[in-house]
C-alpha positions in Angstrom: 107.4 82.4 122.8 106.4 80.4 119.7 103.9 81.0 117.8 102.2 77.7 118.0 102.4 77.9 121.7 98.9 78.6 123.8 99.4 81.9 126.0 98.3 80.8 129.3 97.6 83.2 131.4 96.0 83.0 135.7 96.0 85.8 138.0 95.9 85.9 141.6 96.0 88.8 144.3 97.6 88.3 147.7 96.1 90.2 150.1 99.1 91.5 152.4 98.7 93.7 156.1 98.0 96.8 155.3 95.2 96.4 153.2 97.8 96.2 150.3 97.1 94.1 147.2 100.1 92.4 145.4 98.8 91.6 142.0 100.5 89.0 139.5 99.9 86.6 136.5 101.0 83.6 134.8 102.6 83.7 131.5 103.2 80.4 130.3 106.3 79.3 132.6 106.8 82.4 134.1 105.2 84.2 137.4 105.1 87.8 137.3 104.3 90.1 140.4 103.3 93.3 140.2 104.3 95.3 144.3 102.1 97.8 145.1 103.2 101.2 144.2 102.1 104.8 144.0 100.7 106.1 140.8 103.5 106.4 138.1 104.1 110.0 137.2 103.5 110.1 133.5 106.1 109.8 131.0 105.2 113.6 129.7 105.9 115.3 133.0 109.4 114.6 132.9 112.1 116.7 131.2 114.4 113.6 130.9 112.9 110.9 129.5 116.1 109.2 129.3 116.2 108.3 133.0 112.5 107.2 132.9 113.3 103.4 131.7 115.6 100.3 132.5 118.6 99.2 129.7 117.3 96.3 127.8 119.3 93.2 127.7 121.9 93.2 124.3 120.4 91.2 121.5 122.7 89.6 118.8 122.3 87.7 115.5 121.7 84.2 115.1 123.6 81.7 113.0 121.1 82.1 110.7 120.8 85.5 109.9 122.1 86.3 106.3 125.4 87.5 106.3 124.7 91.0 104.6 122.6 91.7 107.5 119.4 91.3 105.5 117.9 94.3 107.2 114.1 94.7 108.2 113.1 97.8 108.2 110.0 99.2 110.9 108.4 102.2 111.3 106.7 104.0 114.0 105.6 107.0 115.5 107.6 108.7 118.2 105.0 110.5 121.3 106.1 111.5 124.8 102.4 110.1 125.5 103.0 106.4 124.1 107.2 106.5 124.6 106.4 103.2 127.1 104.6 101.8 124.7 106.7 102.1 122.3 109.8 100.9 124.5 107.9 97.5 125.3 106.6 97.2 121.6 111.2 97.5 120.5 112.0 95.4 123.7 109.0 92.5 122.4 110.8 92.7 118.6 114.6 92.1 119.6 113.9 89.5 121.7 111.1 87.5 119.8 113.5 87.4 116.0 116.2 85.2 115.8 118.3 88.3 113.6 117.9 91.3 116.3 120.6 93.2 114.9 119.3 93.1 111.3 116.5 95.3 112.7 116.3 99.0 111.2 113.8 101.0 113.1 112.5 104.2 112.1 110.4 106.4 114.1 108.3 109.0 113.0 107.5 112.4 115.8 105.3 115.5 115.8 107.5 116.7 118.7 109.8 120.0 117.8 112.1 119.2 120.3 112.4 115.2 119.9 116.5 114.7 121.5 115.1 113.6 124.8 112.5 110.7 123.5 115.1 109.8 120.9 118.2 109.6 123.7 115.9 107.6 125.9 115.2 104.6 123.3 119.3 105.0 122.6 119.7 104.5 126.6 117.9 101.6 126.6 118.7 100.1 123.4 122.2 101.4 122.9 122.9 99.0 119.7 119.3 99.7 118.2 119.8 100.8 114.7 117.2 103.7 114.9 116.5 107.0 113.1 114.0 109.7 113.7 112.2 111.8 111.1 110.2 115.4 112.0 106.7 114.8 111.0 105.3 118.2 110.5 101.7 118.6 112.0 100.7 121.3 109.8 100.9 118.9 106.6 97.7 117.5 108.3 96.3 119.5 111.1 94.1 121.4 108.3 92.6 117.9 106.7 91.9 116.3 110.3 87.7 116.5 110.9 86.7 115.5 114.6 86.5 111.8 115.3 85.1 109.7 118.3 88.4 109.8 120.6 90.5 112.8 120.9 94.2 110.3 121.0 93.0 109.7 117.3 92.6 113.7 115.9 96.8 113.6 116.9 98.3 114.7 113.4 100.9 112.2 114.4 98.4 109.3 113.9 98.2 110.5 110.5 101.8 110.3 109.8 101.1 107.0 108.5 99.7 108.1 105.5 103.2 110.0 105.1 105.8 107.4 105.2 106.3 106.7 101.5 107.6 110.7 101.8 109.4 110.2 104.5 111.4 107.4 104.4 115.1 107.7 102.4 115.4 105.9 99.0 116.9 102.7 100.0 113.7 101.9 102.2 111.9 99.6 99.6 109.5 98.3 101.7 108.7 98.8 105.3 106.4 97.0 108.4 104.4 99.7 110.2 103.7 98.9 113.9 101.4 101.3 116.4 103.3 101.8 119.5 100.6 100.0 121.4 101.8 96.3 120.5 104.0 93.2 121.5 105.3 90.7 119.2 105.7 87.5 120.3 107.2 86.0 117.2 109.8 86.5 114.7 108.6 89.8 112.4 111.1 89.0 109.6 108.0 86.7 108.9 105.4 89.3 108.4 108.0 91.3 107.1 109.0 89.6 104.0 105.0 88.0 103.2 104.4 87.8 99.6 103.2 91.4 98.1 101.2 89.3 95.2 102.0 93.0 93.8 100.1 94.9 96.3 100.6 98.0 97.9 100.0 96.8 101.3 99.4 94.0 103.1 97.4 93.5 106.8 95.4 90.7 108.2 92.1 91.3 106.9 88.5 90.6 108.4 85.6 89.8 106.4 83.8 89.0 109.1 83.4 92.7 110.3 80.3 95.0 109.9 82.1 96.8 107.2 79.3 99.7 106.4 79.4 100.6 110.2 82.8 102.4 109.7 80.8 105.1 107.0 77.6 107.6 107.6 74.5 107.2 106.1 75.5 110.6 104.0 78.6 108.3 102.6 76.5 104.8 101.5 73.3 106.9 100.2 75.7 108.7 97.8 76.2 106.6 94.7 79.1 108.8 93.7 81.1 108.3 96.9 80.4 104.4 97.9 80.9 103.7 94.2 84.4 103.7 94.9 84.1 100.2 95.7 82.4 98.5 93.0 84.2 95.8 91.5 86.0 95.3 94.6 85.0 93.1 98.0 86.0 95.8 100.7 86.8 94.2 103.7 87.9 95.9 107.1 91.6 96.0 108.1 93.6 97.5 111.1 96.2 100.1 110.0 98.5 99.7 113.0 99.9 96.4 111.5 100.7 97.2 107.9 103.7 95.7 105.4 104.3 98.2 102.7 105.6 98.7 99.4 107.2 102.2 99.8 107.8 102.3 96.0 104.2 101.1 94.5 102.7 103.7 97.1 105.0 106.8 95.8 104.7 105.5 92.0 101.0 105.6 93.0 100.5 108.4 94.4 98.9 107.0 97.3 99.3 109.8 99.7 97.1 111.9 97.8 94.3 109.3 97.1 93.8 109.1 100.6 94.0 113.0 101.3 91.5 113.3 98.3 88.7 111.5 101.0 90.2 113.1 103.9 88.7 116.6 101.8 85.7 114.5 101.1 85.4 113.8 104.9 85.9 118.0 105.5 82.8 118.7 103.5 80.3 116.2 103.9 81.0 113.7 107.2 81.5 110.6 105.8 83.2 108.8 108.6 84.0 108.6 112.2 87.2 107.2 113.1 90.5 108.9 112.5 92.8 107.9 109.9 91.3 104.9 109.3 88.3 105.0 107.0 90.3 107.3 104.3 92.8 104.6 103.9 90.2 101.6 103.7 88.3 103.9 101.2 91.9 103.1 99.0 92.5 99.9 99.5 89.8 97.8 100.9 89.5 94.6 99.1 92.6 95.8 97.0 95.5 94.7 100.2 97.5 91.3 100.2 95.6 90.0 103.0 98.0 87.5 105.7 97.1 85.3 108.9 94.9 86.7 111.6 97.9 86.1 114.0 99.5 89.2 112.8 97.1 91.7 114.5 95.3 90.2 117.7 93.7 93.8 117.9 91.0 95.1 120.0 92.6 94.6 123.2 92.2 98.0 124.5 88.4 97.6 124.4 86.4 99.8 122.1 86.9 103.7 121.3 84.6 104.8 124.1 85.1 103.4 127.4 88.0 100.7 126.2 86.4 97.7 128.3 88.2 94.3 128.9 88.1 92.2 126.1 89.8 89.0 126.1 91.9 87.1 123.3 90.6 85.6 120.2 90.4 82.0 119.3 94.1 80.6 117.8 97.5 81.2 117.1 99.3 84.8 118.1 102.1 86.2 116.6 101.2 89.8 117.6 98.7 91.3 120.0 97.3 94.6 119.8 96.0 97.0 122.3 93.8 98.8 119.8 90.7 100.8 121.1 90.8 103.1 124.3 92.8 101.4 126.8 96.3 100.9 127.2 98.3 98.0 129.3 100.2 100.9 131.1 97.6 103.1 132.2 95.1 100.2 133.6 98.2 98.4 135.2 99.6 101.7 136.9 96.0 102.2 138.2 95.5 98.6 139.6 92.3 98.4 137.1 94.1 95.7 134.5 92.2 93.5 132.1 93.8 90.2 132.5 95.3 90.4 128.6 97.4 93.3 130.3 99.6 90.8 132.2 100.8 89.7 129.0 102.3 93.2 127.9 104.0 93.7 131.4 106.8 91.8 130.9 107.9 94.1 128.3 107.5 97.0 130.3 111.2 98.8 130.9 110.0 101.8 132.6 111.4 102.2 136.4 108.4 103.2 138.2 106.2 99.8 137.5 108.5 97.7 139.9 107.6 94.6 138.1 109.4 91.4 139.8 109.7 88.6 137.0 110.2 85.0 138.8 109.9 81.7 137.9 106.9 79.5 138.4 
């Protein structure tokens, strides 16, 4: 899908005998129908994860693609709870970048025992250049206060703050995806955007009711929101990030942003996860890149994840942010219509989908 093309999306339902519902979608040229099925089991109550999800087509290099391999490297996090997610977010990279097998992806997991999650992403993507790295939960689990959804007190959703001391040596720089994304267009682009010298770099949004992410205790204490004079802090989503692995370990990044995650301990300065400590670093201080790369908020908000639908303009990457997921609202036949537009990425068995042409 290119970039520049409008996502056009109808749904219908058929009503079959029975008092069955068949539900589908348009995407652009292609019709996607959805049978009617019983509730998929979830991905965690399986002992083989392996045998949970479909072998992706083979994805090879394009003429184009530098002959060294001009590798890309992408990090995520590794969860029996988000494994489909993650599958779909892979699937949406290999086939949507014109240099598949230049992609080096490296997946973080909190999981002790992580040889069936890892052998089921090798099952479906048997080329995929991956490796997997034990995050340890007790490097976090102590710094983690209560937030406004339990998914984000996971010391795995902190494991972003980690990756500069995770990742080898000869990862320079690195695109961080949540597993709750599709890309529908080439990430060598984000990937290689102009640092300007930054740390990171995220679509950023002005726009957004910045002081609403901080307490009252936080903006009536001069010592603690006078971290951002001099600076314009603007809000930015951390699930699409580009960053400079070696600026962040010569800067010692990880323990700036543990520093407020202490602050957070004593005095309740924030509400949401792992997000505020990092905007506390580097809000107004990211290279800031198109909106396209993070069409986020499409899980609804952090409470009852409501249907939102897409923003005004171009997409390169959409973003299911917020409560609910495309796989759980799908599965139970409650789907927001920007759901349809994840399915097609979906590789696990159970869903059934039926992909035909319109």
């Amino acid at each position: 899908m290119s970039c520049n093309s409008p996502i056009v999306l109808a749904i219908f339902v058929v009503i079959l005998g029975a008092g069955h519902a068949v539900t589908g979608a348009r995407v652009g040229s292609m019709m996607m129908i959805r049978q009617p099925s019983s509730s998929s089991p979830p991905v965690h109550m399986f002992r083989e994860p392996v045998h949970m999800f479909r072998e992706a087509p083979a994805f090879r290099n394009g003429a184009e693609c530098a002959a060294d391999g001009g590798r890309v490297d992408i990090a995520m996090t590794l969860d029996g709870n988000y494994l489909r997610g993650t599958m779909a977010a892979v699937l949406s990279i290999l086939q949507h970048t014109a240099c598949p097998e230049s992609m080096a992806f490296h997946f973080l997991t909190a999981e002790a025992d992580d040889t069936g999650l890892a052998a089921a992403l090798r099952a479906s993507f048997p080329s995929l250049d991956l490796r997997v790295y034990r995050f340890d939960p007790s490097r976090v689990r102590d710094r983690i206060s209560r937030s406004v959804r339990q998914e984000l007190d996971q010391p795995l959703n902190y494991a972003r703050v980690y990756l500069a001391d995770t990742l080898p040596p000869d990862v320079r720089r690195v695109t961080y995806l949540d597993s709750d994304v599709v890309v529908v267009d080439d990430i060598r682009a984000l990937a290689s955007v102009d640092l300007a010298g930054h740390v990171l770099a995220a679509p950023e949004y002005c726009h957004a009711n910045f002081s609403g992410y901080f307490t009252d205790a936080f903006w009536s204490h001069l010592a603690l929101n006078g971290t951002f004079a001099g600076r314009r802090p603007c809000y930015f989503n951390t699930g699409v990030m580009v960053m400079d692995v070696g600026k962040w370990r010569a800067g010692g990044y990880t323990r700036r942003v543990e520093e407020w995650m202490a602050v957070q301990k004593r005095r309740r300065i924030y509400h949401l996860g792992s997000l505020p400590p990092f905007l506390l670093v580097f809000a107004g201080h990211i290279r800031a890149v198109d909106h396209r790369w993070n069409q986020h908020g499409l899980g609804g908000d952090n409470v009852e994840g409501r249907c939102r639908g897409l923003h005004p303009g171009p997409i390169s990457l959409l973003h299911w942010s917020g409560k609910g997921k495309p796989w759980l609202r799908l599965d139970a036949r409650r789907p927001c219509s920007v759901d349809y537009l994840w399915a097609p990425y979906d590789l696990y068995r159970y869903s059934s989908p039926v992909i035909e042409e319109w």
